[in-house]
N, C-alpha and C positions, 0 to 999 in steps of 0.2 A: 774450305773456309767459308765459301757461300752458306754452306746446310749450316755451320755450327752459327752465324751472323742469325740465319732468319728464326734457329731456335731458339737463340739468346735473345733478340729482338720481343717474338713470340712469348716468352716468359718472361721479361719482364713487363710487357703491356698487359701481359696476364695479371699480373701480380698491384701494379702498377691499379688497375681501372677497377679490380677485383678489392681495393684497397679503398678506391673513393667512393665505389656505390655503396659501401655500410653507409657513410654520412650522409648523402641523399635522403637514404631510406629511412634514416633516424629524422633528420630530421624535418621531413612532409610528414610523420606520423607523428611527432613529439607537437610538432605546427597544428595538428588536427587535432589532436586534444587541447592543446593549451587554447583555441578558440572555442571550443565547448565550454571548458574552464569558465572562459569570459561573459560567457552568455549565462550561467548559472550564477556568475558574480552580479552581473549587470540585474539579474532579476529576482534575485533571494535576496542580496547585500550583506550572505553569512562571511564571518571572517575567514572559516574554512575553506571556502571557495578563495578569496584572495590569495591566503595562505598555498593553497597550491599551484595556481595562477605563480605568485613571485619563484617558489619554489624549482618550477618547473620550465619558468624562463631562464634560470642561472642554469641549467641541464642543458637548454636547448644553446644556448649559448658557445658552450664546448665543442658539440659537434659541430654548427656552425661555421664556427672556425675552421674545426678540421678540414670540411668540406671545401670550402676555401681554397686554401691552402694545398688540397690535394687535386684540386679540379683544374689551377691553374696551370699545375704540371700537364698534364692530359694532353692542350694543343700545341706544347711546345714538343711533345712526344711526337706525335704525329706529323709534325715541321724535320725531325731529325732523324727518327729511325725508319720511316713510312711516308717519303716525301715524292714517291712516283705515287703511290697512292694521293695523296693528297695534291700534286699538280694537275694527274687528274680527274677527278671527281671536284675539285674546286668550286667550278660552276654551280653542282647541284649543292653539294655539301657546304661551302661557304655561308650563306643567307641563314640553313639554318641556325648555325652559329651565332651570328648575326642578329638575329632575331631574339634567339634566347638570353643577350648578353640586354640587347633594347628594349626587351617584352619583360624579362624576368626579373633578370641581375640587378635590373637599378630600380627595379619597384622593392626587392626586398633588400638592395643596400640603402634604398631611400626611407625607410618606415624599422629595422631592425633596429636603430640606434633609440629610436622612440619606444621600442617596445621593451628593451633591452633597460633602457635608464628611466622609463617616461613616468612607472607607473605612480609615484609621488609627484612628479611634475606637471601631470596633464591631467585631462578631466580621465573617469571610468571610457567614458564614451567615445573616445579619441583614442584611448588606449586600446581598448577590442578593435575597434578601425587600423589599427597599427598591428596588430597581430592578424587578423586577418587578411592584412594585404600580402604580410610575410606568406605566410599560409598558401595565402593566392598565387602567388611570386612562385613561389617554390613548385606547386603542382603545374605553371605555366613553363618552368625552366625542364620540368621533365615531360613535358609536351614535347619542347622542340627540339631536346637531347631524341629521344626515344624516335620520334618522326623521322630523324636523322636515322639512327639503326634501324629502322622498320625498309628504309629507300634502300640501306645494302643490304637485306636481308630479302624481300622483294621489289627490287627495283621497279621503276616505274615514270613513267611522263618527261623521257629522256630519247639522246640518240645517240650512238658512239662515232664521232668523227675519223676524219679517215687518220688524224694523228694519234689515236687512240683517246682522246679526250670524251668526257660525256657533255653533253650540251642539252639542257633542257629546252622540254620539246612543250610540256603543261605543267607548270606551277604547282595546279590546284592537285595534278595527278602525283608529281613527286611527292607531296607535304601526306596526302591522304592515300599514300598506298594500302595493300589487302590487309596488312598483317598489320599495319598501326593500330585503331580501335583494340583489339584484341592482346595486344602488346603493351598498350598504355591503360588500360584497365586491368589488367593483371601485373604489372609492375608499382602501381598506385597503390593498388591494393594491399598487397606486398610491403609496403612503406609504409601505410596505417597499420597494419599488423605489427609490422618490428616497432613503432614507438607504442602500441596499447603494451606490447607484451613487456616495455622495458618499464613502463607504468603500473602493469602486475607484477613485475618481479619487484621492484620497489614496494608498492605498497604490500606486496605479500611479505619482505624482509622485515616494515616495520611491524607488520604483525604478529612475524614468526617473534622478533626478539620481545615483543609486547612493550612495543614506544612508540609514539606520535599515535594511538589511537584511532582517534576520530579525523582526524590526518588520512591515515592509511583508509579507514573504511570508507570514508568519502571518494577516494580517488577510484578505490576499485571498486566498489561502486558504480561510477561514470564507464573505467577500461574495458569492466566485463563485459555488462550489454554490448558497448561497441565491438569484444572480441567474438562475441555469439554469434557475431550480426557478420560480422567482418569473412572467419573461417569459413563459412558452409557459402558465401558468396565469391571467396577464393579459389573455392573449387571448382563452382561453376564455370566461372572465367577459367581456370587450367584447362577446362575441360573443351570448353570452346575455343582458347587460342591452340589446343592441340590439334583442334579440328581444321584451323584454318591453316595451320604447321604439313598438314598432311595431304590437303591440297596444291599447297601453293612450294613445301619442299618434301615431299615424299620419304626423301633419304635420309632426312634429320630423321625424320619419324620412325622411317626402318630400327636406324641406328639407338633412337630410345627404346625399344620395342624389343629389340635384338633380333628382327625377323631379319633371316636368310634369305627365306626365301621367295618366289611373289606363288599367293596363293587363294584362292578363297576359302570363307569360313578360315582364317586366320587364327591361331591358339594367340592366349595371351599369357605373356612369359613375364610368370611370377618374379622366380630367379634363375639365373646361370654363370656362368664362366663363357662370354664370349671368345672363341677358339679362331681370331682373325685369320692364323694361316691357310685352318682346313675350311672357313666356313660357314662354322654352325657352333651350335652352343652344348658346352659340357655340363652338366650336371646339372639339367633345366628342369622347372619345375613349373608347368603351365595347364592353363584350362581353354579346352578347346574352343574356338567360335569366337570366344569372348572378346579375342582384339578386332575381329571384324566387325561384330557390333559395337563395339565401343567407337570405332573411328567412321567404320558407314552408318551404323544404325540399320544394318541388318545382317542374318548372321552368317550368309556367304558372301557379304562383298568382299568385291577383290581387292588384295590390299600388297601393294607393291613390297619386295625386300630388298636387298642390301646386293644381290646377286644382280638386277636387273641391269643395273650400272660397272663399267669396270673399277676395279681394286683404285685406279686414280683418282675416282671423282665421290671415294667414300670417305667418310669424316672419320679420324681415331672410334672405331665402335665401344669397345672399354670404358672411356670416360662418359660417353653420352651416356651410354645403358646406367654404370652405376648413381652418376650424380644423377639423372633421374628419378632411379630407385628412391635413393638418398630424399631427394625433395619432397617425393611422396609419402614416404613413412614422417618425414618433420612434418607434414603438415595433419597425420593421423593424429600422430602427440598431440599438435595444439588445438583439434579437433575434441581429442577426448581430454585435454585440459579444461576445458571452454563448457564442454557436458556439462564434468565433475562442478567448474564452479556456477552453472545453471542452476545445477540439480540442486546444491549447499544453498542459494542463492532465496532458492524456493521453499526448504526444509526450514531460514533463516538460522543457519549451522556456519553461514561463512565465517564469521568471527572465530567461531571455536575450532575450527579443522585445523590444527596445526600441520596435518602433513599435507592439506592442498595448500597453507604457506609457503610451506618448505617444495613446495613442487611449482608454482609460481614462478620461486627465487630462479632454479634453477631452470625455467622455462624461457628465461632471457633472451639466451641466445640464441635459441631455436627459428625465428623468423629470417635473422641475419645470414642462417646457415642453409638456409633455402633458398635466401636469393642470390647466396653464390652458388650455389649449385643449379637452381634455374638459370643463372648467366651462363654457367659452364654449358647447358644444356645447348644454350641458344649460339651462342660464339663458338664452340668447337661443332656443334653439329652444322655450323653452316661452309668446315672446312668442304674442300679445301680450296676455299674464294673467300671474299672481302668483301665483294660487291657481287651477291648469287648469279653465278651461270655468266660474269663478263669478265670481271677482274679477279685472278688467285692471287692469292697472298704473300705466295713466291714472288709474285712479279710487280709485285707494291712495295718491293723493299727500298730502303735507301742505299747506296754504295756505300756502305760503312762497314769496318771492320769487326770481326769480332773479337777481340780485344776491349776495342775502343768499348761496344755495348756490355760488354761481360764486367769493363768496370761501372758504368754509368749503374748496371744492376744490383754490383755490389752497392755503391753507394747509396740508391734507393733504398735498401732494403736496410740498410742503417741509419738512415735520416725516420724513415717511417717508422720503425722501432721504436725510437725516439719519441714521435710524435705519439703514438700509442698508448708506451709508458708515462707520458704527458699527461694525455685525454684522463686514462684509468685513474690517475693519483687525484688530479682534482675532480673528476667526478665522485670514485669513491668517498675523499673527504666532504664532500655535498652535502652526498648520502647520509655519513655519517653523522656529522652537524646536524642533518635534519631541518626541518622545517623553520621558518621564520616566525616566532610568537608575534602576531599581529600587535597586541595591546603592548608590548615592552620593545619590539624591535629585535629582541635577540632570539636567540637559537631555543624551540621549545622546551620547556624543561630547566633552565639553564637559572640558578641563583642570580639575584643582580652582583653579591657581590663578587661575584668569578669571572666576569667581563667587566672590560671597562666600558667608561661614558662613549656613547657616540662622540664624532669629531666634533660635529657643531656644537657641545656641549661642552664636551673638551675646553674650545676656543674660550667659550663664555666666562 
């Protein structure tokens, strides 16, 4: 009953945490354009810019919530199913919390209501000041979330008590451990990517069905350069938090790699069938040297495998190898998405390319489906601990049954459903609605007499 509790536990924090990082990552990126937005409104005074400014705060809105709503579950998760975990790591783990709730949460619960209702009510200038703080708020609140994962990931500026408790030993050392930098600039990044790309698949909709026009090309417009700018600096960070993955947990990295074995001039494996019982990989497909320059930067370092360690202290190899794959091919897509709309950009053919439209639209998802697989990367490759090399995961559990967790998951997985089919329905109708005609107030395109009077008018 213990295994079936810590796998039922296990999958639904999976699912659970796997479920709130989309709204994070929506919205620091949907945050980061709508204050470009502001600064293009503040300095041109096109209606256009307004127009997508208002547009694109009723979007951000949505997720907002969601986020919300899904974040608050989070510590009461970790209070019930993971409550030796959380007795003790307290000390270190606590503050961060703490901080992010004092540093982040009430800068953007203080300023969202203003940006949210303000933009008739307040000056232009007051307003971008209000979306920026959100903005601000938000990439500060995954500071101190991500700081937090970076401490169990490689711990640091602590000491383990003789009652197994951690006690910090440096402040400065727990907060800035190795793998933070590298972790929070590749998770950031990540979060501007998924809101440009939901900004091109947007404005490439309105362009595929040929409505809101100058609407759409203004927006993508702005998303593109940002997404030019944004992927090939994606990379680079993968590339360098891999590096730092590989010193500081070697067996993650085996485990992405699918290397067996330890060896120098390491091949770099294309594809396989990871074969955990015998070993070694079925049906590989690799080039030699290549992963040892890739991780040392020359092309016989030696490069740890999956063998040096015993079968206890290796991560499910399976899931790390593919969802990596996985990441990496998403991220060639919006690599050669991003060319193609360069390339249109410069020929002046964006407008007319109906099938880099139609490949926008369905480009949407694509950022979202990488940071759960980049999470998958990261959280299952650091089984099988909690807190790398002092706390496993087994022994973080709570005394709970699995019953008890097997319903709490069912239930989750029906409230979130819910909330889902929520999000998709009013956002879609957004979408659809389209754009706000600055000069009339209503929906572009839209006859007056097919709406009614605003309320205040109504009154009158």
């Amino acid at each position: 009953m213990a295994e079936s509790a810590l796998l039922l536990s296990r999958a639904q924090f999976a699912f659970t945490i796997g479920f709130h990082i989309l709204w994070p990552a929506y919205t620091i990126g949907v945050s980061g354009f709508i204050v470009i937005i502001s600064v293009l409104w503040l300095r041109t005074g096109r209606p256009v810019y307004r127009a997508l400014l208002r547009f694109w705060v009723r979007l951000f809105a949505l997720g907002f919530a969601m986020g919300v709503v899904t974040g608050l579950v989070m510590s009461y998760q970790i209070g019930t199913n993971w409550s030796v975990f959380a007795e003790r790591t307290a000390n270190v783990i606590g503050p961060f919390f703490t901080y992010e709730v004092l540093m982040a949460f009430f800068l953007e619960a203080g300023f969202v209501g203003v940006m949210l209702f303000g933009m008739d009510r307040v000056s232009p200038r007051l307003h971008f000041f209000s979306c920026l703080a959100v903005a601000l708020g938000a990439v500060i609140s995954a500071f101190w979330i991500l700081a937090a994962n970076s401490w169990m990931q490689t711990p640091a500026g602590f000491r383990v008590e003789a009652d197994g408790k951690f006690a910090l030993v440096s402040w400065i050392g727990a907060i800035f451990t190795p793998s933070l930098p590298y972790r929070y600039l590749h998770m950031v990044t990540a979060a501007y990517l998924a809101g440009t790309f939901v900004v091109i698949g947007v404005c490439g909709f309105y362009l595929w069905r040929r409505c809101h026009q100058e609407f759409a090309r203004t927006g993508l417009s702005v998303a593109l350069p940002m997404a030019l700018v944004l992927v090939p600096v994606q990379g680079v960070l993968g590339d360098l938090h891999g590096r730092n993955s590989f010193q500081y947990q070697p067996i993650k990295v085996a485990a992405m790699e699918g290397d067996w074995q330890t060896r120098r001039g390491q091949h770099l494996v294309l594809f396989a069938w990871p074969d955990v019982a015998n070993e070694r990989n079925d049906y590989e497909l690799a080039v030699p040297k290549l992963g040892s320059l890739i991780l040392t930067h020359h092309w016989d370092g030696l490069v740890p495998g999956l063998t040096s360690v015993s079968p206890q202290e290796r991560p499910p190899v399976p899931y790390v190898f593919f969802a990596f794959r996985i990441m990496v091919g998403l991220w060639l897509l919006m690599l050669m998405l991003v060319l193609a709309g360069g390339w249109l950009m410069l020929r002046r053919r964006l407008s007319e390319a109906r099938w880099f439209h139609l490949a926008c639209v369905c480009s949407s998802p694509l950022p979202f489906l990488a940071v759960l697989c980049g999470w998958t990367v990261t959280e299952v490759g650091r089984q099988p601990y909690v807190v790398y090399g002092h706390l496993r995961t087994a022994d973080a559990l709570s005394p709970v049954a699995a019953s008890a967790v097997a319903g709490s998951f069912a239930l989750f997985i029906l409230v979130y459903t819910a909330l889902l089919i929520a999000f998709f329905f009013y956002a879609i109708r957004t979408v659809l609605r389209g754009p706000i005609d600055e000069a009339t107030e209503r929906p572009a395109g839209v006859q007056p007499g097919l709406v009614s009077a605003p309320a205040g008018q109504a009154a009158e």
